[in-house]
C-alpha positions as CSV (number, residue, x, y, z in Angstrom):
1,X,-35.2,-0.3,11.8
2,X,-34.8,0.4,8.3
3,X,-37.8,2.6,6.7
4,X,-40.1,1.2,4.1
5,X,-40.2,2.2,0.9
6,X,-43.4,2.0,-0.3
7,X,-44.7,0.0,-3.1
8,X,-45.8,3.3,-4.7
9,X,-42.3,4.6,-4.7
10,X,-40.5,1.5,-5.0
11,X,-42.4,1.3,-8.5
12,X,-41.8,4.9,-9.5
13,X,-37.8,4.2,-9.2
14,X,-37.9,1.2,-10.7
15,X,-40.2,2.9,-13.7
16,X,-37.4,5.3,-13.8
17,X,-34.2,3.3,-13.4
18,X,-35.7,1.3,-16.7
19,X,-36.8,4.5,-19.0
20,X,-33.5,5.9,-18.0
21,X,-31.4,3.3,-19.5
22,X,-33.8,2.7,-22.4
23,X,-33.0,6.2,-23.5
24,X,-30.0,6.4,-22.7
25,X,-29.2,3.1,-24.6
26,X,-30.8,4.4,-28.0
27,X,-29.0,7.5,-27.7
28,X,-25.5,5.5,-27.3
29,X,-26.4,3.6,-29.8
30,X,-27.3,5.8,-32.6
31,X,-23.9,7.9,-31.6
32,X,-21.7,4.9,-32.0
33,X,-23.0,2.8,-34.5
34,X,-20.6,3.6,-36.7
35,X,-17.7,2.6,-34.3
36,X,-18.3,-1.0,-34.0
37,X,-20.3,-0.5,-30.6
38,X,-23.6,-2.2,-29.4
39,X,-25.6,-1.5,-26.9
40,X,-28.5,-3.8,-25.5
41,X,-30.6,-2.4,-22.4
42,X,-33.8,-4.9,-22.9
43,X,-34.0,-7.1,-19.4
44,X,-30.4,-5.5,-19.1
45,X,-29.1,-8.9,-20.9
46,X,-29.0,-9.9,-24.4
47,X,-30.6,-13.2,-25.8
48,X,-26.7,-14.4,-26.6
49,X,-23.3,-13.9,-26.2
50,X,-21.7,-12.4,-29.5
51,X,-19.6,-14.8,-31.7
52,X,-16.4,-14.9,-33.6
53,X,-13.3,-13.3,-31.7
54,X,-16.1,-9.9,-30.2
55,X,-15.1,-9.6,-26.5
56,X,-19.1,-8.7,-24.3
57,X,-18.0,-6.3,-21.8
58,X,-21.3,-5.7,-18.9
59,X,-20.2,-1.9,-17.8
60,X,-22.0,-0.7,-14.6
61,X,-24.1,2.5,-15.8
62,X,-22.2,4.9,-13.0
63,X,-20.5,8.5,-12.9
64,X,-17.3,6.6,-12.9
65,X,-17.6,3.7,-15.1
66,X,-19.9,4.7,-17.7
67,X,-22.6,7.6,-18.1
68,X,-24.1,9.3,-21.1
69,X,-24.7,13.3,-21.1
70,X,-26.4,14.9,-23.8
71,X,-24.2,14.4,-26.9
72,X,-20.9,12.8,-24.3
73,X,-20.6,9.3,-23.2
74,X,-17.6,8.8,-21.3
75,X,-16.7,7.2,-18.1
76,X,-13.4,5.9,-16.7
77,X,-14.5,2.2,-17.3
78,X,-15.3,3.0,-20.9
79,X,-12.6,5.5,-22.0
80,X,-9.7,2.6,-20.7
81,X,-11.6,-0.4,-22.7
82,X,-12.1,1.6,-26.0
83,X,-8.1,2.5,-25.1
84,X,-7.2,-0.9,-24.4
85,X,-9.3,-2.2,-27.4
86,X,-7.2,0.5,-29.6
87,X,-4.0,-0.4,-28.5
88,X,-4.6,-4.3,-28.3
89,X,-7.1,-5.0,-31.1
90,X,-9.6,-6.2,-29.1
91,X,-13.1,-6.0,-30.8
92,X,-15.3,-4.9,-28.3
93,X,-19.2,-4.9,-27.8
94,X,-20.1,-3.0,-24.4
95,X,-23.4,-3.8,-22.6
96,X,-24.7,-1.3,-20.3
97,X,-26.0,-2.6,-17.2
98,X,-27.9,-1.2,-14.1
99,X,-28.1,-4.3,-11.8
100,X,-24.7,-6.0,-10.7
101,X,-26.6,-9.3,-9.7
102,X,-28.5,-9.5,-13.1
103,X,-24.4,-8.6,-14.6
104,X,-23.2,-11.5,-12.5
105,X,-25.4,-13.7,-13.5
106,X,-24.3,-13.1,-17.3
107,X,-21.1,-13.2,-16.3
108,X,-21.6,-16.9,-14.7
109,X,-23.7,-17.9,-18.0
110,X,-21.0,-17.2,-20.4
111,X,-23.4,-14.1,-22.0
112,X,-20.8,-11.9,-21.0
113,X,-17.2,-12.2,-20.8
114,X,-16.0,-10.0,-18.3
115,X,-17.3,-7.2,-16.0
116,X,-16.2,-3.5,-15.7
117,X,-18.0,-2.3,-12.3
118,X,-17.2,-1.0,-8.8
119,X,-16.3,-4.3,-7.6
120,X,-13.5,-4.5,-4.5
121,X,-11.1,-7.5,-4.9
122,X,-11.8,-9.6,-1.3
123,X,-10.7,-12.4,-0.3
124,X,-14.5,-14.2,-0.7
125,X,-14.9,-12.8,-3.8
126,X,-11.5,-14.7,-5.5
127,X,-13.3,-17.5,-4.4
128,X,-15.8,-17.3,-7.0
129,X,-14.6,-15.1,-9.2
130,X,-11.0,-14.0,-11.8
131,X,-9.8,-10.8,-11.6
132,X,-7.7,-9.1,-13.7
133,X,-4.5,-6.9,-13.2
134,X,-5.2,-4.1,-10.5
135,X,-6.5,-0.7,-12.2
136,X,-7.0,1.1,-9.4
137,X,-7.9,1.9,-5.5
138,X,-10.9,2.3,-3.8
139,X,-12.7,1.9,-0.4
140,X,-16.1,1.8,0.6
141,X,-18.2,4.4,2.6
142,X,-21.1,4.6,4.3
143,X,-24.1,7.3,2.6
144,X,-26.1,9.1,5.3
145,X,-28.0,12.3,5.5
146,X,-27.0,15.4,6.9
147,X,-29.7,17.2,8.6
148,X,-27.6,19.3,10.7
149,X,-25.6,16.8,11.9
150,X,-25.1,12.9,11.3
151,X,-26.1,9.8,13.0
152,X,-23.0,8.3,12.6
153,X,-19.8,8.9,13.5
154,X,-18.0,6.6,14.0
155,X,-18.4,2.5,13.2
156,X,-19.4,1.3,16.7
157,X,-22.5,3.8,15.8
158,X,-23.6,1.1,13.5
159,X,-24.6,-1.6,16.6
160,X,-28.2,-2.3,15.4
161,X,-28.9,-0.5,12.5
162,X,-29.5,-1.6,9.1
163,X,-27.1,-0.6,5.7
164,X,-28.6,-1.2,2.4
165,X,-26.1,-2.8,-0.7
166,X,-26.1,-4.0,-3.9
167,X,-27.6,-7.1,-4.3
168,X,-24.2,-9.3,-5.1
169,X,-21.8,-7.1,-3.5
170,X,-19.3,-8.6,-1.9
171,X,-19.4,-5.2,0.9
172,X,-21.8,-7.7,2.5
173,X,-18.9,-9.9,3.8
174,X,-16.9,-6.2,5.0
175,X,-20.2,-5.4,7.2
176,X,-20.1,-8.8,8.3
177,X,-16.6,-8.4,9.4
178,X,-17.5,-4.9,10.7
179,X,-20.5,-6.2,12.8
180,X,-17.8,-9.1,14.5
181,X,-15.2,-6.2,15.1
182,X,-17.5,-4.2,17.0
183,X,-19.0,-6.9,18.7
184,X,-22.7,-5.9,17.9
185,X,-25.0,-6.5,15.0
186,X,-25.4,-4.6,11.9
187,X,-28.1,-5.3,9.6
188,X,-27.8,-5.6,5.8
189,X,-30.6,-5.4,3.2
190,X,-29.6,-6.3,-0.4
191,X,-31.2,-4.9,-3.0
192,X,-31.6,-6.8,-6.3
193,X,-33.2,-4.0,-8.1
194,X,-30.7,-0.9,-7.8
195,X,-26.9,0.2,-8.6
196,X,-24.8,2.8,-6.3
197,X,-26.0,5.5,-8.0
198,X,-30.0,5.2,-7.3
199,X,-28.8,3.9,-3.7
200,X,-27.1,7.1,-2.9
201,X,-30.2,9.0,-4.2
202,X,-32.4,6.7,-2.5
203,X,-30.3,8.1,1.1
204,X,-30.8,11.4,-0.3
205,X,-34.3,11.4,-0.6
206,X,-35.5,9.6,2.9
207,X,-36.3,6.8,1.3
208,X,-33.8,4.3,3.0
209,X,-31.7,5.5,6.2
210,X,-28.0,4.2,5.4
211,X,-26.8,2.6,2.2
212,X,-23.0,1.3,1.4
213,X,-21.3,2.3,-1.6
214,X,-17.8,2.7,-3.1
215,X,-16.4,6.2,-2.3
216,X,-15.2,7.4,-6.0
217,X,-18.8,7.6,-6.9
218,X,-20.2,8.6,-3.8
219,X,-17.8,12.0,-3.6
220,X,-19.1,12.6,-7.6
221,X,-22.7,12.4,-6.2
222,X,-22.3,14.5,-2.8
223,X,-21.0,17.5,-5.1
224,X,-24.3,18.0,-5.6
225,X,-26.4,17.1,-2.9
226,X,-24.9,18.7,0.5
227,X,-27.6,17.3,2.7
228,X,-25.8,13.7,2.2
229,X,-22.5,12.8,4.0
230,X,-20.2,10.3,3.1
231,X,-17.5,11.2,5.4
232,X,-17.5,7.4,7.4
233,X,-15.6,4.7,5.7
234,X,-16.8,1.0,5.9
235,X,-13.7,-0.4,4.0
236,X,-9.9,-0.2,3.7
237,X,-8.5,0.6,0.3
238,X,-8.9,-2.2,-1.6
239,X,-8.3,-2.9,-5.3
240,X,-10.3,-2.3,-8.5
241,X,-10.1,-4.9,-11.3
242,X,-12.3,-6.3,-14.2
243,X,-14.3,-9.5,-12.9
244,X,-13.9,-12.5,-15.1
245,X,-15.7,-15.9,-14.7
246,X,-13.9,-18.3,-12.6
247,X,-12.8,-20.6,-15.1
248,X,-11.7,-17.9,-18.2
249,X,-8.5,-17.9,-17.5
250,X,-7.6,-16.9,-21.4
251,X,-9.8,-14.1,-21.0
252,X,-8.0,-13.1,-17.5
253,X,-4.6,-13.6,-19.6
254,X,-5.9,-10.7,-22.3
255,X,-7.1,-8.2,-19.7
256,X,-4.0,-8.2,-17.4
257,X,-1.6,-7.7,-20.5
258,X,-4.3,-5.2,-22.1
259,X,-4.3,-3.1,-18.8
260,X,-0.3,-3.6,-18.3
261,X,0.3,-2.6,-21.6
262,X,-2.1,0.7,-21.2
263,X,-0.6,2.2,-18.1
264,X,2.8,2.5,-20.0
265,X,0.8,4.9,-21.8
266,X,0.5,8.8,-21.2
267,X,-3.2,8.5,-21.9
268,X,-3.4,6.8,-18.1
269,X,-2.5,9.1,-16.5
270,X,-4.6,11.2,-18.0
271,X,-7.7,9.3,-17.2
272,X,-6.7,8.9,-13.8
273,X,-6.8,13.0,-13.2
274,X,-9.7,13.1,-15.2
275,X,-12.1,10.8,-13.3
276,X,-10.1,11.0,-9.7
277,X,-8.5,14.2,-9.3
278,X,-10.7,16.9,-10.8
C-alpha cells in the first residue's frame, strides 16, 4: 500500500511548490521585461488569453523544459521557442506552469494556445489532443529509493503495488497496459497538485514509495540524489511534441513548420547536447 503523506507535509509542499514559482516568476519577469516576455504564476493561469497575433505558450517549470537559476533562465523547452520565435516571428508570451492538469485545462479553454511539457505522444492521448512535429525522444521510468538495494527490478515486481503520476498524464494508460501484460494489478494514484520534479523529490524523501516520470528529467535529478534509482523503465521510447487543442489545427500548422524549419539550424544541435548529452 502506498504511504500517506500527511496533511502536515502535504501542506508544507504545496506552501513550497507555490512560493517557489511566485519568486521565481517575479525574478523572470523583471529579467525579461524588456524582451517582450510575460510571465503570470497567480492560480498558475491568467484571467485571459492574450490578444492580437501573441502566441500563450504554458511551459512545464522542469530541469528540462524551463527553470530559473540565480541570474539564468534556460531550459530546452524555452531556449527552442525563443529560437523558433526568432527565426519565425512568432510573438510569444510564456506562462510558467507547475500543474500539467491545471495546463490542460487552459489548454482546453482557449487560455493557452499550446503546451511545451514532458508529454509522450500515445495513441489515447491523439485522441484528445494535436501534436506537433516530433522534437525529440523519451521514455518513462519508474523513481524508487535506493537503500542498499531496490524493490524493483524488474516489471513483474510491480503486481500490487501502487505508482504515483501526474494528474493528466497520459503514463496512466502505459501502467494500465503494464498491469494487463503482466497479468497482475498495479495501482496508480494521480496527483493533481505536483509536476515530475516535486514527484521525484517526494520518492526521495519517503514520502511516497514509487512515482512515474519521464527519464530526461529523472537522470538530471538522480545526479544529485544517489539514494534514488531510476534504472527500471515503464515506457518504450516514445515521442516529444508540443500539445495543441484538438481543434487548432492553424496553430499545429505554425509549430510543425517552426520546429522543421529550426532543426535545419546548427543551433539544434546544439541544444540537443546541451540538455541531453552533457
Amino acid at each position: 500500500m502506498l504511504k500517506k503523506i500527511s496533511k502536515i507535509k502535504k501542506w508544507q509542499l504545496a506552501l513550497y511548490a507555490v512560493l517557489l514559482v511566485v519568486v521565481l516568476g517575479l525574478m523572470f519577469s523583471l529579467k525579461n521585461c524588456s524582451k517582450g516576455h510575460t510571465v503570470v504564476t497567480a492560480n498558475n493561469r491568467v484571467d485571459q488569453a492574450s490578444s492580437g497575433d501573441t502566441i500563450d505558450v504554458a511551459i512545464e517549470y522542469s530541469p528540462l523544459s524551463y527553470y530559473t537559476y540565480g541570474d539564468t533562465t534556460g531550459g530546452f523547452y524555452y531556449e527552442l521557442i525563443n529560437l523558433m520565435s526568432s527565426t519565425s516571428g512568432l510573438k510569444i508570451k510564456f506562462h510558467p506552469i507547475v500543474s500539467l492538469n491545471i495546463a490542460l485545462e487552459g489548454l482546453n479553454d482557449g487560455v493557452y494556445d499550446f503546451l511545451a511539457a514532458q508529454f509522450p505522444v500515445t495513441r489515447e492521448s491523439r485522441e484528445n489532443y494535436l501534436f506537433s512535429e516530433a522534437i525529440y525522444l523519451d521514455k518513462q521510468v519508474l523513481v524508487q529509493r535506493n537503500t542498499g538495494g531496490i524493490a524493483i527490478e524488474s516489471q513483474l515486481d510491480l503486481a500490487g503495488d501502487t505508482l504515483t503520476i501526474v494528474k493528466g498524464s497520459p503514463m496512466r494508460e502505459r501502467i494500465m497496459s503494464l498491469s494487463r501484460e503482466i497479468g497482475d494489478t498495479i495501482y496508480v494514484v494521480s496527483d493533481p497538485d505536483y509536476g515530475p520534479e516535486q514527484l521525484f523529490m517526494m520518492v526521495a524523501s519517503g514520502d511516497i514509495k514509487y512515482a512515474v516520470i519521464n527519464e530526461t528529467i529523472a537522470r538530471k535529478m538522480a545526479a544529485s540524489h544517489p539514494n534514488v534509482d531510476i534504472s527500471q523503465a515503464i515506457s518504450f521510447s516514445q515521442f516529444q511534441s508540443f500539445i495543441v487543442k484538438k481543434d487548432n489545427t492553424e496553430m499545429k500548422q505554425k509549430l510543425d513548420e517552426g520546429i522543421k524549419a529550426v532543426k535545419k539550424l546548427p543551433q539544434y544541435g546544439e541544444l540537443i547536447k546541451k540538455y541531453f548529452y552533457q
